[in-house]
N, C-alpha and C positions, 0 to 999 in steps of 0.2 A: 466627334463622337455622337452627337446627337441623331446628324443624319446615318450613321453607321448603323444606328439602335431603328430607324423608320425603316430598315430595311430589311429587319428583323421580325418576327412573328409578334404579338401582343403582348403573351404572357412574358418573354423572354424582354422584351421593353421595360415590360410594368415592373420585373424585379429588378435587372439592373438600377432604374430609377430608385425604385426602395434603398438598393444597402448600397446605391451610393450617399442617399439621403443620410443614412444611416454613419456611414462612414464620416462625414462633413458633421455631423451633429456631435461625434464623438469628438473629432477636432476643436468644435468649439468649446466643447468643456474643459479641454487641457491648453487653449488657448493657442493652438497650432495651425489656426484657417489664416496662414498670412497674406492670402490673396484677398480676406474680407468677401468670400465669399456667401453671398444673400440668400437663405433656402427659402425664404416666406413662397416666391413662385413659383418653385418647385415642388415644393411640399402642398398650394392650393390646385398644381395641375393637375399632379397625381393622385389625388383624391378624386376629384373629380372623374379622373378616369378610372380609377379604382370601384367606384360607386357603380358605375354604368357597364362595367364587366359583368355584370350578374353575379351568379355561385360557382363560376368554376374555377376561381382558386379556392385552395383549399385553406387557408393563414388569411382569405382576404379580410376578414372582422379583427382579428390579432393586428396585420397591416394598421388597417382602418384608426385602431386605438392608438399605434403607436405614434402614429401621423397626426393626431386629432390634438394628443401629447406635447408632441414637437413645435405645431402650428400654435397650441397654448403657451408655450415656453419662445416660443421665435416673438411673439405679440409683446410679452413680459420685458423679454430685454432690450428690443425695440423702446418700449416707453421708459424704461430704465435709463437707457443713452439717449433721450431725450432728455428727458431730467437731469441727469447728470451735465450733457452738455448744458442748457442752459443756465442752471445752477452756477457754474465754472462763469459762464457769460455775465452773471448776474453778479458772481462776487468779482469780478473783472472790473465792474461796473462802478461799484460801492466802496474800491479800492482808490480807482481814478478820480471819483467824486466827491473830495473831502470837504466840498465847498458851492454855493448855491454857483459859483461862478464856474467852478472845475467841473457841475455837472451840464452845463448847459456846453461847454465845452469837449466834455469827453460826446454827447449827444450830436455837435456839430460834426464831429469825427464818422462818429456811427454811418452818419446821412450820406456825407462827400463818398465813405466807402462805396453805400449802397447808388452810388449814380445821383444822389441830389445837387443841383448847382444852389451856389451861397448867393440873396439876393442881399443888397443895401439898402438900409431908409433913404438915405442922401442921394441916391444914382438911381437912373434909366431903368424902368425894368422892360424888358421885350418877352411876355410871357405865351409861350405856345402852347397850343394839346398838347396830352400824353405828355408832358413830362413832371419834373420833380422841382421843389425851390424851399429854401430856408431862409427864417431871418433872424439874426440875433438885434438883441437891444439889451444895452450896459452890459456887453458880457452875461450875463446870470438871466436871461428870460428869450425864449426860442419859439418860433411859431415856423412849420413846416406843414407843407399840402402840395395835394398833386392834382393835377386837372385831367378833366375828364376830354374826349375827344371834342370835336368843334362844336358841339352843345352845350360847353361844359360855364357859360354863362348865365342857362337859365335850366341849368340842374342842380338837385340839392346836395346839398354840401353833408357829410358825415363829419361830427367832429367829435374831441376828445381833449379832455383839459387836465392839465397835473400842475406841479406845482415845484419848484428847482429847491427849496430852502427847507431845511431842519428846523425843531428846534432847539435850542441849546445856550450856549455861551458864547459871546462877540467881547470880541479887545475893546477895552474904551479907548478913546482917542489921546488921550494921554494917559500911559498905562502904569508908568512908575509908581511905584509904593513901596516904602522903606518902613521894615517894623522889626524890631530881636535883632537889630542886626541880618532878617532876609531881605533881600531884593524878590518882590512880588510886582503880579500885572494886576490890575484891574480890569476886571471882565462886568458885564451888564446882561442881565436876561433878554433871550430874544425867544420870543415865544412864549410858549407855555412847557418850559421841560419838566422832567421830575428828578430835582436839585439833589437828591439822595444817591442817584443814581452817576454823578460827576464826581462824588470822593475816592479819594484813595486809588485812583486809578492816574494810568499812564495817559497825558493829555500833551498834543503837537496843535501846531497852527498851519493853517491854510484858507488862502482866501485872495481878496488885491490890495497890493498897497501902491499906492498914487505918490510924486513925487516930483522933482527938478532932475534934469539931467545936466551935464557941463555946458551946456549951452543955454540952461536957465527953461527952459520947454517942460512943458508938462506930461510926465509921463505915466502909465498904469501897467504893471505888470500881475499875474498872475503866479503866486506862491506857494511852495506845500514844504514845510520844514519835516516831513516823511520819518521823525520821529521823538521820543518822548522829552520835552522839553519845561515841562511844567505839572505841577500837580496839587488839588486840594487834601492836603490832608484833615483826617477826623481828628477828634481831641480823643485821648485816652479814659477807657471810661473810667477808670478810679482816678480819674482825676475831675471827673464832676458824676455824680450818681444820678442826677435828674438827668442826663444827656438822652435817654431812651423814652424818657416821658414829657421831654419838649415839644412844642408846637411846631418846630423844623428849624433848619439853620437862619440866619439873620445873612438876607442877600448883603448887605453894605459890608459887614464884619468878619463872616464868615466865607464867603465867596471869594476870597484873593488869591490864585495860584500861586504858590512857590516857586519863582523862576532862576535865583539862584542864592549863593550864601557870600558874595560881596556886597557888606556895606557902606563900601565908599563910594557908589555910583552917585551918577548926576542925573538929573530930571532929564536927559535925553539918551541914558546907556541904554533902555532896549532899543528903540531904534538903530542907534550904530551897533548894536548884534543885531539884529536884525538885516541892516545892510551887507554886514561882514557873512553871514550865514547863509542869504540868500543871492550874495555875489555870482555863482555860476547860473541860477536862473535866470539873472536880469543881465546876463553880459552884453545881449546881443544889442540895449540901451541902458548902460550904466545909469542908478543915480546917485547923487553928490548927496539930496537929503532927502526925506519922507516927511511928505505934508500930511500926509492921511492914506487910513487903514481898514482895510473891512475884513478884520482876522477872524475865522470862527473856531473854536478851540474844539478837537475831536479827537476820540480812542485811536491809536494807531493798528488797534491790534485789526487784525484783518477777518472779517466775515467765516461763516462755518457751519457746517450740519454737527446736529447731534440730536440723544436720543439714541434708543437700541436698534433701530434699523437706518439712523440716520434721516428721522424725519419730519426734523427741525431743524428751522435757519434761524441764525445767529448772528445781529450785523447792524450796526449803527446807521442812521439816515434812513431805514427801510420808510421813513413817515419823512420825504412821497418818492423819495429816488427808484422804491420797486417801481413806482404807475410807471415812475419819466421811462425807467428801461423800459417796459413793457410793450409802454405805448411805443416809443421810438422803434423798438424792432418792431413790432406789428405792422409800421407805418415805411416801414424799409422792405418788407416782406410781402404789401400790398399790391395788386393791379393798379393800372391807373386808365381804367375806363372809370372807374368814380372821382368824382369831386373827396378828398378827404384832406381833413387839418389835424392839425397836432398844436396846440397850444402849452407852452411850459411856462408860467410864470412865477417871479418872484415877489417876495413881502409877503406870503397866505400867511406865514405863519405871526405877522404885525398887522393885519389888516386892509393889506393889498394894495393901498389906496397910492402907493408911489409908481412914477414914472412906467416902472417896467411890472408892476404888478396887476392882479388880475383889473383891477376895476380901473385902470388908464386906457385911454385910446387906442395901443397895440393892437387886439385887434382890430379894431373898428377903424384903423389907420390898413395895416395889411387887405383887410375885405376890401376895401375904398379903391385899393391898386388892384388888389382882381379883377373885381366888377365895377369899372368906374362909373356906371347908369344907377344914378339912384334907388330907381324904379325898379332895373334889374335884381339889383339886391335884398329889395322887402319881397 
């Protein structure tokens, strides 16, 4: 058709092009362009050619406006279905993430899609130009970079640091608590949350728990009980009237999920529910017991816009899972004629100072394998 129209006089060009323009614009309003047909370059050619006809059409300033219109309205929903998509990506994200471990994980995911190969502490690395590598440590702390071509030892490095952990509430390591007759857990602050904000709502766990398998071996899996399992409730206010003019809830007293309404359990029932409940996650290495747990208790409800044009997000973990997403696809979506890292660590929200947190050797253990010249590296 195109060449059909070149072969044609100007004016007789320049309008087909309009009301077919014209046509496809009305399509998209009723949602009928099933071919996803794109007018932005059709709509910037024929302007242009519009422009440089001079005055002899006679509608060309009516044209002009309608097109100026369309090109305003094509730019809108363009960045519309940006936002939207990514939005959709980001609660994707904050879904999979329920846990400083499940986000370094879902993050690991992201990479392998984008072409990153997975590197080890303990193994050989044979690192080339141009290409991509990740490394996890304890599960929950991720450093990823790409290298730049055969200079890329004594080029500078762009980097970017976030942080895999929330903060909120952690299972304590022996969580039984019997009181009225409930079976409650014992949970411990981690961080700095705002403890107001954890009542009366619906709370699930996910996280890792560590363990013996039948062969007496130690094993770690990664768990998401994916829904509501526990809860703090408020006390009734007529049932204390100072409740609203308190200094805040009493973490040791106050703070005990309600896990369930048997009081006949033993010092070891949540674990064996525990075990029993997360059986199809850990099939693929059963265990027999659970030595230890890094459970963090969170909303199950899922992420959300709102607002009257929808434009506020709504969504637990945003403090640092937005950077980790952000950074990770920026970092998937990069060239790699540059040097660039991506650091994700865990403990910021304790003080970082453990193993796989910001202020451990990670990176300064990762750089060391890049650039193994000392010299190189300052």
């Amino acid at each position: 058709g195109r060449l059909y129209l070149f072969r044609r006089d100007s004016f007789s060009r320049l309008l087909v092009n309009y009301y077919s323009i014209l046509i496809i614009q009305d399509a998209n309003q009723d949602n009928r362009n099933r071919h996803g047909i794109n007018l932005a370059p059709a709509i910037d050619t024929l302007i242009r050619e519009l422009e440089q006809s001079g005055e002899t059409l006679r509608y060309r300033e009516n044209y002009l406006d309608q097109l100026y219109l369309f090109k305003e309205q094509s730019q809108l929903t363009r960045v519309i279905m940006l936002q939207t998509t990514l939005n959709q990506k980001l609660f994707e994200f904050l879904r999979q993430s329920t846990s400083p471990f499940h986000a370094a994980r879902t993050m690991a995911r992201m990479l392998r899609e984008a072409g990153f190969e997975q590197l080890f502490e303990d193994q050989r690395w044979s690192l080339q130009p141009e290409q991509r590598y990740f490394v996890l440590r304890d599960q929950a702390s991720l450093i990823a970079f790409t290298l730049a071509g055969p200079d890329s030892l004594t080029a500078a490095y762009r980097m970017l640091g976030t942080h895999t952990d929330s903060p909120g509430l952690l299972l304590k390591p022996r969580p039984d608590i019997s009181a009225n007759d409930f079976a409650q857990t014992g949970v411990e602050i981690y961080g700095s949350p705002l403890l107001s904000t954890w009542f009366d709502r619906d709370l699930s766990l996910a996280g890792r728990m560590t363990g013996l398998d039948s062969q007496g071996q130690l094993v770690s899996h990664l768990v998401d009980i994916q829904r509501p399992v526990l809860m703090i409730p408020s006390l009734a206010i007529h049932l204390d009237r100072n409740l609203e003019r308190s200094a805040g809830p009493d973490r040791q007293k106050h703070l005990t999920p309600i896990f369930s309404q048997n009081s006949t359990h033993d010092e070891h029932s949540f674990y064996q529910w525990l075990l029993t409940e997360t059986a199809e996650e850990t099939k693929s290495i059963p265990l027999e017991s659970i030595l230890n747990t890094s459970l963090f208790c969170y909303d199950p409800q899922p992420p959300a816009l709102f607002g009257a044009h929808d434009e506020f997000i709504s969504g637990a973990r945003l403090d640092n899972q937005l950077s980790c997403f952000v950074a990770a696809l920026a970092l998937t979506q990069a060239q790699t004629r540059q040097n660039r890292l991506l650091i994700c660590s865990n403990h910021e929200e304790v003080g970082s100072t453990s193993r796989s947190g910001a202020d451990s050797s990670f990176l300064q253990a990762i750089m060391a394998r890049i650039i193994p010249d000392q010299t190189d590296r300052q």
